[in-house]
NUKE-759801 format. One record per residue: residue number from 0; residue in one letter; chain; x, y, z of N, C-alpha, C in turn. Coordinates in Angstrom, 2 decimals. Layout:
N
n	res	chain	n_X	n_Y	n_Z	ca_X	ca_Y	ca_Z	c_X	c_Y	c_Z
NUM	A	A	X	Y	Z	X	Y	Z	X	Y	Z
...
END
This chain:
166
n	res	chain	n_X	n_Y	n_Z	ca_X	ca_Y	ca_Z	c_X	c_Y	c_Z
0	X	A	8.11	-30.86	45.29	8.60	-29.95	44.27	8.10	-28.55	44.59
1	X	A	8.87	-27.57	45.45	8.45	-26.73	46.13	9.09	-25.71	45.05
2	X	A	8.49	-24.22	44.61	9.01	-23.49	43.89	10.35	-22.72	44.78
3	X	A	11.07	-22.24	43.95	12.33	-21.95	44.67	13.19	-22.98	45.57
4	X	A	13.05	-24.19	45.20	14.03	-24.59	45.75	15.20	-25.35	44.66
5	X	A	16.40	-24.78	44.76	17.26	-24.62	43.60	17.59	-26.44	43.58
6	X	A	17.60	-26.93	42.45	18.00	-28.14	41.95	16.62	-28.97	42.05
7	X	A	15.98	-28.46	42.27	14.71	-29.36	42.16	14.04	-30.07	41.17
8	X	A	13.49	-31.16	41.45	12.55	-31.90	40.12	11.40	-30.93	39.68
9	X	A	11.88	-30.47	38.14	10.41	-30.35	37.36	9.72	-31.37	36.59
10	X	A	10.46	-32.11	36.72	9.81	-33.39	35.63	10.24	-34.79	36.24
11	X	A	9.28	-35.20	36.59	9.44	-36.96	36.44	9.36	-37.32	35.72
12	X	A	10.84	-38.15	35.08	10.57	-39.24	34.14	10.78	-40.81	34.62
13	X	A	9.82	-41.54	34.05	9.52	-42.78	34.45	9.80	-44.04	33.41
14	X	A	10.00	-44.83	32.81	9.96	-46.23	32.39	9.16	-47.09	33.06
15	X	A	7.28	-47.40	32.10	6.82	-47.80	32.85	6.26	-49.24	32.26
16	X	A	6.10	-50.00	32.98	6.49	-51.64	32.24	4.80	-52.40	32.76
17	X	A	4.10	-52.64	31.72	2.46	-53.22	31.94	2.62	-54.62	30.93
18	X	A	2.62	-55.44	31.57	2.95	-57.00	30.95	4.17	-56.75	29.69
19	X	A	3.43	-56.67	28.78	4.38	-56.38	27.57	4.92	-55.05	26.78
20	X	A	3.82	-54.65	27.45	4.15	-53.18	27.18	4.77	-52.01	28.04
21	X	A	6.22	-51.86	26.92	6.56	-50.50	28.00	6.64	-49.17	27.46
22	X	A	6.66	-48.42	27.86	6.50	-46.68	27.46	7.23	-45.86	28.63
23	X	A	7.72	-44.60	28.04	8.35	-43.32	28.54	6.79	-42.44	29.28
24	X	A	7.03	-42.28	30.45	6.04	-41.39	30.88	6.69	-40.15	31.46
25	X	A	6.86	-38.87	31.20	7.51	-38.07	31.43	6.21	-36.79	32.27
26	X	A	6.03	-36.77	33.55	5.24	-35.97	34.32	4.93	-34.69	34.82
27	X	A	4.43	-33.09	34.22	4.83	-32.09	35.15	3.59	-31.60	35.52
28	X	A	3.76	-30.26	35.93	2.77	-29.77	36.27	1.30	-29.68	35.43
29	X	A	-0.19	-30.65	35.60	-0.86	-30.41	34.86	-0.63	-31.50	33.63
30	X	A	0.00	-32.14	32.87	0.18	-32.51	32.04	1.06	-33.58	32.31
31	X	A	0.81	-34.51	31.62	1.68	-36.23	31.03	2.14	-36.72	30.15
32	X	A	3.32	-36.29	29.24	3.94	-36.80	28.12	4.26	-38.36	28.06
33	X	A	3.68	-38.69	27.27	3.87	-40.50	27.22	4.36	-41.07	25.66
34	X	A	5.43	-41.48	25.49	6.11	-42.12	24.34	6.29	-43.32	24.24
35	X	A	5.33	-44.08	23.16	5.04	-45.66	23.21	5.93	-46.04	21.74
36	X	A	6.78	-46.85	21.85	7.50	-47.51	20.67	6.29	-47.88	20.06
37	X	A	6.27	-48.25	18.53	5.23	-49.19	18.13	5.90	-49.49	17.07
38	X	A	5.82	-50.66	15.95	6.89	-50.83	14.95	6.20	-49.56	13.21
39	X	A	6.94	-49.98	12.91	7.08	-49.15	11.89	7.64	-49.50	10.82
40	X	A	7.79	-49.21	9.04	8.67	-49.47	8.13	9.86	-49.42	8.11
41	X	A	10.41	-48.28	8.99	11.43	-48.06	9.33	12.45	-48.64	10.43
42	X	A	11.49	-49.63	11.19	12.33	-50.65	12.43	11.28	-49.96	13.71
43	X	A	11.22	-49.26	14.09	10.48	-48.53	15.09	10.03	-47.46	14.94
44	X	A	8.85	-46.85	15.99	8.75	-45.56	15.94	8.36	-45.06	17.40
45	X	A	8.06	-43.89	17.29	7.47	-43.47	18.90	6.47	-42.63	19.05
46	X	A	5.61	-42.88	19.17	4.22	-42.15	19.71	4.09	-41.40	20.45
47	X	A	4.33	-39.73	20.23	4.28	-38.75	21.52	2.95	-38.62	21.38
48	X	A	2.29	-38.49	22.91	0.91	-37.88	22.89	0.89	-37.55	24.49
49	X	A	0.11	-36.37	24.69	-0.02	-36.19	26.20	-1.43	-36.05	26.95
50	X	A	-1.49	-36.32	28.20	-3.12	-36.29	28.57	-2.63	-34.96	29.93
51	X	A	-3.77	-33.95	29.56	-3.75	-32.63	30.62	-4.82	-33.09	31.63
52	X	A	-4.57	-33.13	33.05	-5.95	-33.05	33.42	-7.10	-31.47	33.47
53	X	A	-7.83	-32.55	33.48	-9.52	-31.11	33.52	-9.97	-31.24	35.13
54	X	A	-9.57	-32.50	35.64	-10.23	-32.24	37.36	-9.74	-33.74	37.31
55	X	A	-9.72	-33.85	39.08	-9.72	-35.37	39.31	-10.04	-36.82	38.91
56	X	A	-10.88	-36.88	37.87	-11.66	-37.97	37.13	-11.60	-37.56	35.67
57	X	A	-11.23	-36.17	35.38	-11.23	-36.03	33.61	-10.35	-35.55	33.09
58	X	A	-9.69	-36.23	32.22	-8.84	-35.65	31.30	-8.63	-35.47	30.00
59	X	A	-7.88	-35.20	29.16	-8.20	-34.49	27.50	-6.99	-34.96	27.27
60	X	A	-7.18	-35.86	25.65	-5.81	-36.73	25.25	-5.50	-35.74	23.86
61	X	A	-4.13	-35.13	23.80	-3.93	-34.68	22.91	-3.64	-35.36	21.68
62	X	A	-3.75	-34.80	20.46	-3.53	-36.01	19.32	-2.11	-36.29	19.09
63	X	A	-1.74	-37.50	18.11	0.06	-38.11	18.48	0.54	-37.90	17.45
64	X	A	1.61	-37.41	17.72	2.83	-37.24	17.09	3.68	-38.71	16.86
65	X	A	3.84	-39.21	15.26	4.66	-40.28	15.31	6.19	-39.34	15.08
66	X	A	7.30	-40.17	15.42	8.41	-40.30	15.39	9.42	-41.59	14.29
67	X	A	10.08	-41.75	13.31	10.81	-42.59	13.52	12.05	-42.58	12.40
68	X	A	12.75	-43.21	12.49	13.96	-43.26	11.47	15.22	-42.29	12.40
69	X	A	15.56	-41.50	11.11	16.21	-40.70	11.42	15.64	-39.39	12.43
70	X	A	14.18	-38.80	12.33	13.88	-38.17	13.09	13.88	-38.42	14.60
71	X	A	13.87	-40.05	14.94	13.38	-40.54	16.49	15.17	-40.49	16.75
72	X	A	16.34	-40.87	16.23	17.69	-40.89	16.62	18.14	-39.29	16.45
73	X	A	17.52	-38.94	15.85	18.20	-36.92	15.91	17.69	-36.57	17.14
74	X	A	16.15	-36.82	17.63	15.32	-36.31	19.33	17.05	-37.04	19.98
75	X	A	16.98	-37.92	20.00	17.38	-38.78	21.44	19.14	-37.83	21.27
76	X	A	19.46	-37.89	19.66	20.93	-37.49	19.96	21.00	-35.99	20.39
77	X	A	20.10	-35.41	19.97	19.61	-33.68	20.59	19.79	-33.45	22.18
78	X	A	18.74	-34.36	22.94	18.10	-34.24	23.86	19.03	-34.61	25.03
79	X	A	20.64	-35.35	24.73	21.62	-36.03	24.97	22.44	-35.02	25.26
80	X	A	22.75	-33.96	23.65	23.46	-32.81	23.75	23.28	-31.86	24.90
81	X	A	21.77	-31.59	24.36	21.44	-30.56	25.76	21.69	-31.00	27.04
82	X	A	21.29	-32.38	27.36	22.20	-32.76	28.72	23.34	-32.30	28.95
83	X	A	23.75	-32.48	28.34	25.80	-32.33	29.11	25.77	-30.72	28.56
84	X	A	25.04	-29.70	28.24	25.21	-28.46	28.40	25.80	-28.01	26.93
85	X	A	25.57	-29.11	26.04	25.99	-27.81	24.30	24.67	-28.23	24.01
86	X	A	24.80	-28.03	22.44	23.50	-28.78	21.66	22.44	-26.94	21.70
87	X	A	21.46	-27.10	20.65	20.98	-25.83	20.60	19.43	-26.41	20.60
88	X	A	18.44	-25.43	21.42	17.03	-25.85	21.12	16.43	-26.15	19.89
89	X	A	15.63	-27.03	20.00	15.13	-27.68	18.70	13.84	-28.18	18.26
90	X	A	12.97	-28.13	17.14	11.46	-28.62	16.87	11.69	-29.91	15.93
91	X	A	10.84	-31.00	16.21	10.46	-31.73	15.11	9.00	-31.78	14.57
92	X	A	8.36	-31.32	13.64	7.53	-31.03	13.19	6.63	-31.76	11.76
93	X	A	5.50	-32.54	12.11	5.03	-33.26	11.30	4.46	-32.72	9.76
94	X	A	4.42	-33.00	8.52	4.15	-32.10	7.64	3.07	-32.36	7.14
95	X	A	2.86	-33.63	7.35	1.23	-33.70	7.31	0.34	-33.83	8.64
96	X	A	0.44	-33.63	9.28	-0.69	-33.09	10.47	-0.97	-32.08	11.29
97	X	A	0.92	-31.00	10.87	0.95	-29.96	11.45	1.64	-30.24	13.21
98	X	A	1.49	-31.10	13.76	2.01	-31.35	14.79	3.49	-31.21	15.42
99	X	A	3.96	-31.06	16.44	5.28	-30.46	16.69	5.33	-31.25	18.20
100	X	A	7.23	-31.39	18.16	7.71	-31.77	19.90	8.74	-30.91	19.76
101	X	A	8.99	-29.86	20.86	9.85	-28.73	20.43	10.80	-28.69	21.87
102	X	A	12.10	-28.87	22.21	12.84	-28.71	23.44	13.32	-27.05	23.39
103	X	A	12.50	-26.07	24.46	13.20	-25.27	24.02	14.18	-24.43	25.55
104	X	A	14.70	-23.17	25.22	15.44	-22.82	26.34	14.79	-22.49	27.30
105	X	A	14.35	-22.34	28.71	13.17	-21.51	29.53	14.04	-21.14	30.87
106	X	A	14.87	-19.92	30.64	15.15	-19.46	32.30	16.83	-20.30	32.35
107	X	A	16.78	-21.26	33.58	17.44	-22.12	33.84	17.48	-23.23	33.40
108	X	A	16.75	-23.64	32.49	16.17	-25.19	32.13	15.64	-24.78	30.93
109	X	A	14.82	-26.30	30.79	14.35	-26.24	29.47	12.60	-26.51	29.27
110	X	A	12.20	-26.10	28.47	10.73	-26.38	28.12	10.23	-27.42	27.31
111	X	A	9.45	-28.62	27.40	9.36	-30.05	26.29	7.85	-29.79	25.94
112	X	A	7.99	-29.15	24.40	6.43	-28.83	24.08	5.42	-29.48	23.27
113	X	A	4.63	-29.89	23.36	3.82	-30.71	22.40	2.81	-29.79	21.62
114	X	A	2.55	-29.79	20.72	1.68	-28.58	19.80	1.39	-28.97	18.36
115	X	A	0.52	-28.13	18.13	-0.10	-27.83	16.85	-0.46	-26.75	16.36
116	X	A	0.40	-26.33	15.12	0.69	-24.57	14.29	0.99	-24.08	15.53
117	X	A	0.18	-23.22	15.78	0.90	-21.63	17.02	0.31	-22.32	18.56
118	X	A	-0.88	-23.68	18.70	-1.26	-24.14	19.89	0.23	-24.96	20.38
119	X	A	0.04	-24.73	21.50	0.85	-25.68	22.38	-0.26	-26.52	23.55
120	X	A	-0.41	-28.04	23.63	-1.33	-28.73	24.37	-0.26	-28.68	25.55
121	X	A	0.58	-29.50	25.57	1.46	-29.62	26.94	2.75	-28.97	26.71
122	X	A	3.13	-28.41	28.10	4.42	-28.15	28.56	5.14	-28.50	29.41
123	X	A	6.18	-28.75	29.81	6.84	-29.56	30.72	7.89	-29.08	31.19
124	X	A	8.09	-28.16	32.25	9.30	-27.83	32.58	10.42	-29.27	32.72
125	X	A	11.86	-28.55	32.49	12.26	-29.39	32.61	13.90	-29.22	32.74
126	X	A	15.18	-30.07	33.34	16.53	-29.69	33.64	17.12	-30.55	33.08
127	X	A	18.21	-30.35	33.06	19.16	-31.03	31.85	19.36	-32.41	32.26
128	X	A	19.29	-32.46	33.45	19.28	-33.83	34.07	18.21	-34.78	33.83
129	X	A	16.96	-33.91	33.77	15.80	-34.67	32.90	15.57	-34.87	31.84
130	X	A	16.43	-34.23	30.48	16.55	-34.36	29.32	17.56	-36.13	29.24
131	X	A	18.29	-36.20	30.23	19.25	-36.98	29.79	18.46	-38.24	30.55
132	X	A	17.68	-38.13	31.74	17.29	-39.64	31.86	16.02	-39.91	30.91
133	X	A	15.18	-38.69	29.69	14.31	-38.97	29.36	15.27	-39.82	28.06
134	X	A	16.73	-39.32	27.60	17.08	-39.83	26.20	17.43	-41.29	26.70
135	X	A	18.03	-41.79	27.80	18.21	-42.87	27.85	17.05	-43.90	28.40
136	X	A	15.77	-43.38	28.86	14.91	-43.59	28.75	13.97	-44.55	27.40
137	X	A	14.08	-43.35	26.39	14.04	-43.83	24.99	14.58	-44.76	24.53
138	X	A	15.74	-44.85	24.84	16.85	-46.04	24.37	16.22	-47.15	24.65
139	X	A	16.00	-46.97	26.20	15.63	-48.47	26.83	14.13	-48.89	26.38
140	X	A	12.97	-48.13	25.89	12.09	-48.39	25.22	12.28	-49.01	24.00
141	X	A	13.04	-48.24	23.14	12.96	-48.91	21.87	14.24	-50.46	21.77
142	X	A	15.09	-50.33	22.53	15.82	-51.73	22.74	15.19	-52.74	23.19
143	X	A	13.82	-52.56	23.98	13.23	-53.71	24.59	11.90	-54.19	23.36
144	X	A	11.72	-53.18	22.23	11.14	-53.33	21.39	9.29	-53.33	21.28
145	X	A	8.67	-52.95	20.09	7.74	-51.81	19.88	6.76	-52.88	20.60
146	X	A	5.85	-51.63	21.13	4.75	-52.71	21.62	3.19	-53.06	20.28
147	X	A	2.14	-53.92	20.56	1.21	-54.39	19.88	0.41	-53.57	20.68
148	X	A	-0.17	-52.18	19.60	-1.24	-51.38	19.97	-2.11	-51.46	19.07
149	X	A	-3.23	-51.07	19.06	-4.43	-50.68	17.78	-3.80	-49.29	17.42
150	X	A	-3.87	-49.46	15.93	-3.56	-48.08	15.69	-4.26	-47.94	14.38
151	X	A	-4.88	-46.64	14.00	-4.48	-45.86	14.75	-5.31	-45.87	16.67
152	X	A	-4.47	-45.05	17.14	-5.10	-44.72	18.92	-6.01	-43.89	19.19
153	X	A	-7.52	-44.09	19.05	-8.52	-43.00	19.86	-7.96	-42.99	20.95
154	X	A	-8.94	-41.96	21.59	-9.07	-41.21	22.58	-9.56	-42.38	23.85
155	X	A	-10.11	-43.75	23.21	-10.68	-44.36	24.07	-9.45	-45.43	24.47
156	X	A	-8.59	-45.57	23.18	-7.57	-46.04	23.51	-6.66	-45.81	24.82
157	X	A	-6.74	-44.48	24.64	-5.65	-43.67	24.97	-6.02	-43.64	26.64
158	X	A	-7.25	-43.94	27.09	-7.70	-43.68	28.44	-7.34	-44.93	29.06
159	X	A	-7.76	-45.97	27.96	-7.86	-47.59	28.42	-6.50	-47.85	29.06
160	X	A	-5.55	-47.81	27.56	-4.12	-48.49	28.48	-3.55	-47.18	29.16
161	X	A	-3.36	-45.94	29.00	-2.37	-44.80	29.51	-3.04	-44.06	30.76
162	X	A	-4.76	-44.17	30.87	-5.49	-43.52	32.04	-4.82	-43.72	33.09
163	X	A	-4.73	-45.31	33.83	-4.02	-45.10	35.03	-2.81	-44.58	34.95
164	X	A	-1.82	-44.31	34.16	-0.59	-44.11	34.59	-0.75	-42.44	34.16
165	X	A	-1.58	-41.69	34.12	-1.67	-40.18	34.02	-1.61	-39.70	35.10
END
């Protein structure tokens, strides 16, 4: 992923499958967006949280953003739009924790932000082509159905099952 070279990957997105558990791992520079189904009142939900590294051996787990209902099918039908080139940038924003996942416009592409009030923890460059394998991505997470986590997820959690795949 060399800068300037036109059509290039800013973002790996992955579907990543550990016995029973599978999750969205979405990869850029510096930072690891990871979205774990888990069930919910509502039928499902999705757990955004991202780990930045600090150096080769350390990293910092940002706190999670749940998703679900109508908010987790508005991301995926959004994130779909912007693929095929309509659809307008967009935030979903938690009202009790203050937390935010925001797709917004950047340049040629797009920006996938994770934050809290005016902080932003991760950013993720990203192309429309990566918006669309991250929405069908989602799909295939929550169709294969929520996984059995402790929740809520420390930080120790968060190293245990998601460390290697950061």
């Amino acid at each position: 992923m060399l800068k300037g070279f036109a059509g290039a990957e800013l973002a790996r997105v992955a579907v990543v499958r550990t016995g029973k558990l599978a999750f969205v791992k979405v990869s850029g520079r510096g930072s690891t967006l990871f979205a774990v189904p888990v069930p919910s009142a509502r039928g499902a939900a999705i757990l955004l949280f991202a780990a930045k590294v600090r150096s080769r051996k350390s990293r910092w787990w940002t706190p999670t953003l749940a998703l679900a209902g109508s908010p987790l099918r508005s991301l995926i039908e959004r994130l779909e739009a912007l693929a095929e080139g309509g659809g307008r940038a967009f935030t979903f924003r938690s009202r009790k924790s203050g937390l935010f996942v925001s797709v917004r416009r950047r340049g040629s592409g797009y920006a996938l932000l994770l934050g809290k009030g005016e902080k932003v923890y991760a950013a993720i460059e990203a192309k429309g082509g990566d918006l669309a394998k991250l929405a069908s991505a989602l799909r295939e997470v929550l169709e294969r159905g929520p996984a059995e986590l402790p929740l809520p997820l420390t930080w120790r959690d968060k190293e245990r099952v998601f460390g290697p795949h950061a």
